[in-house]
N, C-alpha and C positions, 0 to 999 in steps of 0.2 A: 546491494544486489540481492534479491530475494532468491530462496531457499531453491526453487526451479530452475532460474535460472544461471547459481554457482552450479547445479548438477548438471543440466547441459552444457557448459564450458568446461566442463574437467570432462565429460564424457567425447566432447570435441577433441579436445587433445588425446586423450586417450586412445579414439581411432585416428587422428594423423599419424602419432607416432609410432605405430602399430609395434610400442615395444613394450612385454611384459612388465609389471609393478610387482616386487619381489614385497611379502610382508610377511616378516616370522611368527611362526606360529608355536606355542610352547603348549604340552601335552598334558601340563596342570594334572590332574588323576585319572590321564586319560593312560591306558597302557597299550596303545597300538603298536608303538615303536619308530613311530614318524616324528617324532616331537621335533628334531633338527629339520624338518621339509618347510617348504614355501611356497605363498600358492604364486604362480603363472601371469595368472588374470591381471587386467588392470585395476586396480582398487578405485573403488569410488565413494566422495565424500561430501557429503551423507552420503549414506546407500538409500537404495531404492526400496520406495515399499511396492509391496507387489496389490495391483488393483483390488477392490472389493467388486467385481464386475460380475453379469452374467450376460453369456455370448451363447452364437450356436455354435456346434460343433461339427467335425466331419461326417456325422454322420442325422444332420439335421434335428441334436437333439439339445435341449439349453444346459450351457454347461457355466455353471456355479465356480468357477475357476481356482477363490479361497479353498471353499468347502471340497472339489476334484481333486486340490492337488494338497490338502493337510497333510503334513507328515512325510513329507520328500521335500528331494532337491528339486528344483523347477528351472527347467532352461528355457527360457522365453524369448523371440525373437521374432521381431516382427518386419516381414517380409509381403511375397508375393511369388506365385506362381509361374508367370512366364518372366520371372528374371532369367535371364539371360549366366548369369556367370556367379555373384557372391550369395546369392542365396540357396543353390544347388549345393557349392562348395561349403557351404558351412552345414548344412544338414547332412553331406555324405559325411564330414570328418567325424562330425559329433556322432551317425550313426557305427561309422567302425569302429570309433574307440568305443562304443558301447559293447560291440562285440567282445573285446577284449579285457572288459573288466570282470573280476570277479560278480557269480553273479550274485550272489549277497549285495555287493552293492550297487549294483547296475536296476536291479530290485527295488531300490528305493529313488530311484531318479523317474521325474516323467522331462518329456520334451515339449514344450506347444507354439506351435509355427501359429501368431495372430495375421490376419492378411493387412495389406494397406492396400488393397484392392478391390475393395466388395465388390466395384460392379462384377470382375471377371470373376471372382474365385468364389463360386458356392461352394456348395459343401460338397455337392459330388464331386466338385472340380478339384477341391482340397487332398479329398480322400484320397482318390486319382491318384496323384500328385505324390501326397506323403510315402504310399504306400509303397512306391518305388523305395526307398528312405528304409522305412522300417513302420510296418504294420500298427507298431505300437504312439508311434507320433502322434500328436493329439493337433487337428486343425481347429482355427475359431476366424469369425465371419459372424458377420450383423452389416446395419442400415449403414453407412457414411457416415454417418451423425456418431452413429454409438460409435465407429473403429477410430473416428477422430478422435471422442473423449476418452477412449480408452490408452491413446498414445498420447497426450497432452496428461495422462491418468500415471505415466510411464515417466513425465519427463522429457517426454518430446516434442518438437515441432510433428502436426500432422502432415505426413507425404504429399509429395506434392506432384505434378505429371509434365513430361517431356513430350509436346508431340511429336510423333515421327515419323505422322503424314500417312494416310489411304486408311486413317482411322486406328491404327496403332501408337501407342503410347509408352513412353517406359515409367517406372513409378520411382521416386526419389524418396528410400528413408532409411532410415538408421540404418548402419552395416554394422552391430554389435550382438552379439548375444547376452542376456543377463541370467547371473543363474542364481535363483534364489535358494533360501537357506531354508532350513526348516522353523524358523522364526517368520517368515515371511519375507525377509530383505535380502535383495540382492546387495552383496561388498563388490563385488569382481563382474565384469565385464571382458569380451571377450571378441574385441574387433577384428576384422577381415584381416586375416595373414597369420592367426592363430588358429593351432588345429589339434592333429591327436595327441600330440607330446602334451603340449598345454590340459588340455580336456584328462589324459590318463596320471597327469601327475596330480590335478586339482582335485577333481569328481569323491577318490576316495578321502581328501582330506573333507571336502564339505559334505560329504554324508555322516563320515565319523566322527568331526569337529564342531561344525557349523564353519564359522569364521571366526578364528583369535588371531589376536597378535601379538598376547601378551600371555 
């Protein structure tokens, strides 16, 4: 089984079971005071490296996504705009526990909603969209081609479309969030049915820690 394809079947399971993967993490000469916590998230193995990609952004401008997000946490998740149900919910939870964290580390986190929808979702339509969410959401949007190889870039099948007739469509992809470290690699993922408990216990450990478990 190649390296891809062990990652999307552990990522499969991951969201059927929508039960968090508890992994200790020890504080080695970190002195926070969390060295007994754990992260929530589903772990995933390998972890994910995060694209060398560049895309447009909400605000019609090309965004460098290594180089935009150096040096933060990155919650990545790749959706669409007229979902209907799991991609509103996962953007509002992750936006209120932002409210809620210290903002030292709320500071170091970005968010970036990738569409699996080019045709519908420009970048106005993104911005639109996000801003409901939180101002600070970062949208990305390109050709078909490029939002394909950027999810196949991810470890995914590219989305695929339900029609549902008079010209509407609904869009089938991934229901996870990944939240990358500042190494580059998402460990933890963070499927439909997790929300602010998960997000407010993990967030400060991967800001402060990365991801250990040893």
């Amino acid at each position: 089984m190649t390296t891809t394809k062990r990652r999307m079947f552990t990522l499969l399971l991951a969201a059927l079971a929508l039960v968090p993967l508890a992994a200790a993490c020890s504080s080695g000469d970190d002195d926070s005071g969390d060295s007994d916590a754990t992260y929530m998230g589903a772990i995933v193995t390998p972890p994910i490296e995060k694209p060398d990609a560049i895309l447009m952004d909400e605000n019609g401008q090309p965004f460098d996504l290594r180089k935009e997000t150096e040096g933060y946490v990155t919650l990545l998740y790749v959706g669409y705009t007229h979902c209907p149900d799991i991609c509103p919910t996962h953007l509002y939870e992750i936006s209120e526990a932002l409210k809620k964290l210290d903002p030292d580390i709320r500071k170091e986190i970005k968010v970036v909603f990738a569409t699996a929808d080019p045709e519908r979702d420009s970048p106005e339509q993104l911005k639109q969209y996000l801003d409901t969410f939180d101002p600070a959401f970062i949208g990305l949007t390109g050709t078909r081609d490029l939002m394909d190889q950027f999810q196949v870039a991810l470890g995914l099948q590219p989305a695929s479309r339900t029609d549902l007739g008079e010209g509407n469509y609904a869009v089938n992809h991934a229901a996870y969030v990944m939240a990358f470290t500042k190494d580059n690699y998402a460990y933890t993922v963070y499927p439909s049915g997790m929300g602010q408990k998960e997000w407010l216990n993990d967030l400060p450990l991967l800001v402060k820690k990365g991801f250990r478990t040893e």
